[in-house]
N, C-alpha and C positions, 0 to 999 in steps of 0.2 A: 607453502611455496606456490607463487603463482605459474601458471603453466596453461599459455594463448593455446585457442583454437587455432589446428592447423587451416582450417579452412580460413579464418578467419586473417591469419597468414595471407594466404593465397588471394584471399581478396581486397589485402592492403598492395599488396605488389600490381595488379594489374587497375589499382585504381585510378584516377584522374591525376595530373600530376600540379596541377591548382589548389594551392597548400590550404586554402577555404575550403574547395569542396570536401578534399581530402579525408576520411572519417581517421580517426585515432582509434583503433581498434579492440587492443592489448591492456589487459588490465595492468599497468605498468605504469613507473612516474610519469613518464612521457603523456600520460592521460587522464593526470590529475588536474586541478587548481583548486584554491581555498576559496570560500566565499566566507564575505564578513558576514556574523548575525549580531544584530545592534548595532549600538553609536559605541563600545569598547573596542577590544585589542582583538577581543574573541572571531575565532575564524572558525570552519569544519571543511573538513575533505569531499569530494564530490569527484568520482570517475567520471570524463565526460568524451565523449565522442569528435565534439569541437570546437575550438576558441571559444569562452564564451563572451568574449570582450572583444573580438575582431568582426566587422559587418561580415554577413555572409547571407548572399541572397540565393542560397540554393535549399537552407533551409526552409521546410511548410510546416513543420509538424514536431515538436520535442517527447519524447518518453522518458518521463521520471521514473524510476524502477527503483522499491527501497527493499532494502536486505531483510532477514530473516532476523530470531534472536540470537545467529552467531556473531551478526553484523560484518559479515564480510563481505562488503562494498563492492573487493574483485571480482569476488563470485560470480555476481549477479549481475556486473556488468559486463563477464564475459557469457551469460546468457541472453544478457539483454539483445548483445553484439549478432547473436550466433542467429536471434531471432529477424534483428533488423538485416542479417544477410541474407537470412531464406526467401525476406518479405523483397528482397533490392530494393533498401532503404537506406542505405549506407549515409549515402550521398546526401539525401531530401532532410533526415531525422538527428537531429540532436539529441544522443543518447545519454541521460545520467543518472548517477548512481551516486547518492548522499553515502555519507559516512558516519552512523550517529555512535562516535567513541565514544568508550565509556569504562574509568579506573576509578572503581570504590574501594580497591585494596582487599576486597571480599568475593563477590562473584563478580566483575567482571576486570579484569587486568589488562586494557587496552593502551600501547604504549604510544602516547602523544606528544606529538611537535608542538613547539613554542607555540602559546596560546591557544594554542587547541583546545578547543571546548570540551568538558568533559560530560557527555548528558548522563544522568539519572539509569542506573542501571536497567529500570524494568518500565518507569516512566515516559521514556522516548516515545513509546510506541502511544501513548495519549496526549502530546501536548503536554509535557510537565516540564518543571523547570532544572536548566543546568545545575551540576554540582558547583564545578568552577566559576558559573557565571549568572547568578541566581536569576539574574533579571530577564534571562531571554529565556524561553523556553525551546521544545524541539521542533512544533510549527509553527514558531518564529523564522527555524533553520528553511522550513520550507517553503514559507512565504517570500523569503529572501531567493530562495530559486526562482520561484513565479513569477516575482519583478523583474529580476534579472534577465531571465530568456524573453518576458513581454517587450524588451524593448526595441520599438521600432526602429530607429537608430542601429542597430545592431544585428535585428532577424526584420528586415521588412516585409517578408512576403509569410512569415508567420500565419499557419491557417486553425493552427489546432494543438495543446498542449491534454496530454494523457499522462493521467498520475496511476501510478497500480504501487502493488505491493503482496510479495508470498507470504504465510504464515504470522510470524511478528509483524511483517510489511503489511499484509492483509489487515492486521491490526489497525496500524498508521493509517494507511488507507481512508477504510472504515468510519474512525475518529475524525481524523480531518475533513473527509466530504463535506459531512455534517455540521463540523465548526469552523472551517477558514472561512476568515474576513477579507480575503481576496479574490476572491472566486468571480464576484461581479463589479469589478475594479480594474481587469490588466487588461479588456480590451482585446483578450482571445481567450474564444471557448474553452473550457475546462471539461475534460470526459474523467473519469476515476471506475478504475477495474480494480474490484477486490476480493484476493484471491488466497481461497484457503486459510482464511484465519481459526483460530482457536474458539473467539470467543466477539461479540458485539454488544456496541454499548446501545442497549434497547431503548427505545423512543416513551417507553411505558412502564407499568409494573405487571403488564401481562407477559405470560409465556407458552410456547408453545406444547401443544399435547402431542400424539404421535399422530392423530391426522394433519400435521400440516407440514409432513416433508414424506418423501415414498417410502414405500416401503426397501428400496435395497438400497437406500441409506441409513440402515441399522448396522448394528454391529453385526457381524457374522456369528449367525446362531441365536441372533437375538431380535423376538417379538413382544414389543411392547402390548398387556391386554388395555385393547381400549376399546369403546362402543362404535361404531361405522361413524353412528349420529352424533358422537363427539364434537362438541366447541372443538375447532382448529387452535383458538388461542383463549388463556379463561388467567383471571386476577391471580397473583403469585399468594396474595395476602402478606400475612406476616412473612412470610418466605419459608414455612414451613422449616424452621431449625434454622436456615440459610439467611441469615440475617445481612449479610451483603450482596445478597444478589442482587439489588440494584440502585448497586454505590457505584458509580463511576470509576473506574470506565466500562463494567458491563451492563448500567443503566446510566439516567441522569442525573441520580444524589450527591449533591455535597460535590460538585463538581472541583477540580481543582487548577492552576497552570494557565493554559492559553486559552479553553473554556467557561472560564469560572465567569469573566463577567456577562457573558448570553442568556437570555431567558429560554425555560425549555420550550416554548412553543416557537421560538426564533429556530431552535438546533432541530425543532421536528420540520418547519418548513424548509430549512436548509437543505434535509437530508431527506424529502418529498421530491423537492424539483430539481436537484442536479443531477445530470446525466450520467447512471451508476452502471454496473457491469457486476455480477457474483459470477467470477467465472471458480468453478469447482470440479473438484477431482473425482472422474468414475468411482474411484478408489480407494477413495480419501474416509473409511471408513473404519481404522485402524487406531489404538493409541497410543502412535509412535511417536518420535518427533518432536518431543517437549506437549506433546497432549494435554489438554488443560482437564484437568481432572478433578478440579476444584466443584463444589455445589455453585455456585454462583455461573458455572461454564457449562456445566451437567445440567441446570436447568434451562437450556437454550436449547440442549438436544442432546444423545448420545453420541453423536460423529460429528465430525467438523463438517462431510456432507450434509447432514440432517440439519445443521443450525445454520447452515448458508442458505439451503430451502426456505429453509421458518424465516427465516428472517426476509429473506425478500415476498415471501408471499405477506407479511404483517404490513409493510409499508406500503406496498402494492395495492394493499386489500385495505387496509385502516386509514392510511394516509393519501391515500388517493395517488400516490408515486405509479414511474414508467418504467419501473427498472426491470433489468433482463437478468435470465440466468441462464449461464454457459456451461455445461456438463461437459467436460472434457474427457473422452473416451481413453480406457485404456491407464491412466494416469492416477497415482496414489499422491502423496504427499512431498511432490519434488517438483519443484520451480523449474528445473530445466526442460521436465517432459511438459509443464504445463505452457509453457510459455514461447516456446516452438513449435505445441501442435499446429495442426495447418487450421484449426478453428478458432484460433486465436489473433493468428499474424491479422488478419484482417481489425480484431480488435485494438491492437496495439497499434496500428498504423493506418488508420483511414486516411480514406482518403479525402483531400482537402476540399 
């Protein structure tokens, strides 16, 4: 059952009465629309904040915000909302929240409107292809948002498009930075914050040891024995037993989907110079949550903090990348705390 923020309530009733500016607040029909992915019949859901097909010159700035692996679209868009009203963004920020349904009749049971796309129960989160509609994949879905909100026609005064994602989204995120083929195409900046995922699809076949995230990103109670003078990061090899750990999507192998035709040193320069964000949970050092507890996830790091660490210091440090890392106080493994702190809004909504 969905169920609005009262605040957010409160800040549709005293808002502008200019059905443009106006934000749609509520995760509710009233704040859906479909967008096509492909040249077929295929469509997917997308909570959005406002028209996306009406001009509207109050928007600077869009935040794509994608769901976890429950894929509750509302969820996240009534976090999105709850943030873009702390930041008073209501107004300036076109807020959306994709919807990657998904009914294999097995684990995932999503019940879908006519043509609804069905994506790939666990594939969403890398660019893999539809069940129902093989030919598109899921950042085809998002590529079709990016064109969509780029157009000038429609947001003129568009300064800045911000892609994130929690956990499963952290995932998406993550994948996509590194692989959309639109990024240097629409004509406005692209930033991508990726936040608290499980796992990363590594640029390499090295991995990190325990000098290369801190120490109170272990488990509780747990110190890895390592030398001080430890290699931060050293060759996986065979993978030590772990023979997938770097099959894609937690490396580059045997890539499949919306990446398959890129070369890897394309997807490492990709994911070198776009403007990236690790923002991570004080907290987040727990294996709750769908925890990836897989060898393939476990050699990134013990905690989803520890392998956001390693992972940005490897690009940072190997690939010569700029990317930041946001440690969010106080916060475990929950998109609402992380994505309202007051350390964040500023990330979510620059300014133009």
């Amino acid at each position: 059952m969905i169920r609005p923020l009262l605040i957010l309530a409160a800040a549709a009733a005293i808002a502008p009465s200019d059905a443009h500016a106006q934000a749609c607040t509520t995760a509710t029909p009233e704040c859906t629309e479909w967008v096509a992915v492909g040249t077929g019949a295929g469509r997917s859901l997308v909570f959005r904040s406002h028209v996306l097909d009406v001009r509207n010159e109050s928007i600077t700035r869009v935040l794509v915000m994608v769901h976890g692996a429950g894929r509750n679209a509302d969820g996240y868009f009534s976090s999105a909302m709850a943030a873009a009203f702390l930041a008073r963004a209501l107004e300036n920020t076109l807020v959306i929240s994709p919807r990657m349904a998904s009914n294999d009749g097995q684990g995932c049971r999503d019940t879908l409107a006519p043509n609804e796309i069905s994506w790939h129960c666990n594939t969403w989160r890398s660019g893999g292809p539809a069940l129902t509609h093989p030919a598109v994949t899921s950042f085809d879905f998002m590529d079709a948002i990016l064109r969509k909100v780029a157009r000038k026609q429609v947001f003129p005064n568009l300064k800045v498009i911000v892609v994130t994602g929690h956990s499963a989204g952290g995932q998406v995120t993550n994948r996509y930075q590194m692989t959309n083929q639109v990024h240097d195409k629409l004509g406005v900046p692209v930033r991508y914050i990726v936040s608290n995922p499980s796992s990363y699809a590594w640029p390499s076949d090295e991995r990190p040891t325990a000098t290369a995230w801190s120490l109170t990103a272990n488990a509780p109670g747990y110190i890895a024995e390592v030398r001080q003078d430890a290699p931060a990061f050293a060759s996986f090899g065979a993978g030590r037993g772990c023979t997938n750990y770097n099959q894609w999507s937690f490396g580059l192998v045997n890539r499949t989907g919306y990446s398959a035709s890129q070369t890897d040193d394309q997807i490492r320069k990709q994911l070198a110079s776009r403007p990236t964000v690790y923002l991570l949970g004080e907290l987040d050092i727990l294996p709750l949550a769908g925890f990836d507890g897989s060898c393939s996830a476990m050699a990134q790091g013990p905690t989803r903090l520890a392998r956001g660490q390693a992972f940005a210091k490897y690009v940072n440090e190997k690939l010569g990348a700029k990317h930041d890392v946001v440690v969010v106080p106080m916060c475990g493994h929950n998109a609402r705390c992380m994505y309202t702190a007051d350390v964040t809004l500023p990330l979510l909504f620059p300014e133009p």
